[in-house]
C-alpha positions as CSV (number, residue, x, y, z in Angstrom):
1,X,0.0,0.0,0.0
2,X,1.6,3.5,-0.9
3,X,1.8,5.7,1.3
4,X,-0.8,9.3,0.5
5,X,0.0,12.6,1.8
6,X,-2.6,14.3,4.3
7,X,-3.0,16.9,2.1
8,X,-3.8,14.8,-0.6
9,X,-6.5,12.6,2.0
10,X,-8.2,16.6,3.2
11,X,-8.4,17.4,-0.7
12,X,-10.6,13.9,-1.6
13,X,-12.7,14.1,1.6
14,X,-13.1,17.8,0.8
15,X,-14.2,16.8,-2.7
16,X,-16.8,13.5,-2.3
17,X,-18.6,16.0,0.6
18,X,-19.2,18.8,-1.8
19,X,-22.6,19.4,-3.3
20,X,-21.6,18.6,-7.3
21,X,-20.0,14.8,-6.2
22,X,-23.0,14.5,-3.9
23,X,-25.5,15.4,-7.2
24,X,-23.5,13.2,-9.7
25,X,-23.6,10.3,-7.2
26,X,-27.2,10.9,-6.6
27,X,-27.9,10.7,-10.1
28,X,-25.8,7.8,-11.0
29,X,-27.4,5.6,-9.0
30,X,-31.1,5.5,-7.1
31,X,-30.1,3.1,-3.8
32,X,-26.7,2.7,-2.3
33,X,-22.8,3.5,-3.8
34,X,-20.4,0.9,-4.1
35,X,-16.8,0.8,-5.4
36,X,-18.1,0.5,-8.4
37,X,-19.8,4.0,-8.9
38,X,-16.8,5.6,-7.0
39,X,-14.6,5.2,-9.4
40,X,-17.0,6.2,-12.4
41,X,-16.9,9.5,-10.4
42,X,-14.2,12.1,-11.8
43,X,-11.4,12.8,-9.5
44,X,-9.4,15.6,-10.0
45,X,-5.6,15.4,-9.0
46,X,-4.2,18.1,-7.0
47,X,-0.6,18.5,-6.9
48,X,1.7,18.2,-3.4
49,X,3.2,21.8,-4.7
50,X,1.0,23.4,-2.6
Protein backbone atom coordinates (compact mmCIF):
# COMPACT_ATOMS: atom_id res chain seq x y z
CA UNK A 1 0.00 0.00 0.00
CA UNK A 2 1.60 3.51 -0.95
CA UNK A 3 1.76 5.75 1.35
CA UNK A 4 -0.80 9.26 0.47
CA UNK A 5 0.03 12.62 1.83
CA UNK A 6 -2.55 14.27 4.28
CA UNK A 7 -2.98 16.93 2.05
CA UNK A 8 -3.79 14.82 -0.56
CA UNK A 9 -6.46 12.59 2.01
CA UNK A 10 -8.16 16.58 3.15
CA UNK A 11 -8.38 17.38 -0.68
CA UNK A 12 -10.59 13.88 -1.64
CA UNK A 13 -12.67 14.09 1.56
CA UNK A 14 -13.08 17.76 0.76
CA UNK A 15 -14.20 16.84 -2.67
CA UNK A 16 -16.79 13.53 -2.33
CA UNK A 17 -18.56 15.97 0.56
CA UNK A 18 -19.15 18.76 -1.85
CA UNK A 19 -22.56 19.36 -3.27
CA UNK A 20 -21.58 18.62 -7.28
CA UNK A 21 -19.97 14.81 -6.23
CA UNK A 22 -23.02 14.50 -3.90
CA UNK A 23 -25.45 15.39 -7.19
CA UNK A 24 -23.50 13.22 -9.72
CA UNK A 25 -23.60 10.33 -7.17
CA UNK A 26 -27.21 10.89 -6.63
CA UNK A 27 -27.90 10.70 -10.06
CA UNK A 28 -25.79 7.82 -11.05
CA UNK A 29 -27.36 5.62 -8.97
CA UNK A 30 -31.06 5.51 -7.06
CA UNK A 31 -30.10 3.09 -3.84
CA UNK A 32 -26.74 2.70 -2.29
CA UNK A 33 -22.78 3.54 -3.84
CA UNK A 34 -20.38 0.92 -4.14
CA UNK A 35 -16.81 0.84 -5.36
CA UNK A 36 -18.15 0.53 -8.43
CA UNK A 37 -19.82 3.97 -8.86
CA UNK A 38 -16.81 5.60 -6.97
CA UNK A 39 -14.57 5.19 -9.44
CA UNK A 40 -16.95 6.22 -12.44
CA UNK A 41 -16.89 9.46 -10.42
CA UNK A 42 -14.22 12.12 -11.83
CA UNK A 43 -11.41 12.84 -9.47
CA UNK A 44 -9.41 15.59 -10.00
CA UNK A 45 -5.63 15.43 -8.95
CA UNK A 46 -4.24 18.06 -6.97
CA UNK A 47 -0.58 18.49 -6.95
CA UNK A 48 1.67 18.22 -3.43
CA UNK A 49 3.25 21.80 -4.74
CA UNK A 50 0.95 23.35 -2.60
Amino acid sequence: MQAVSPLRLLFALAWFNSVPVDWLARFMIQIHISKTYLYRLPMPQPTDDG
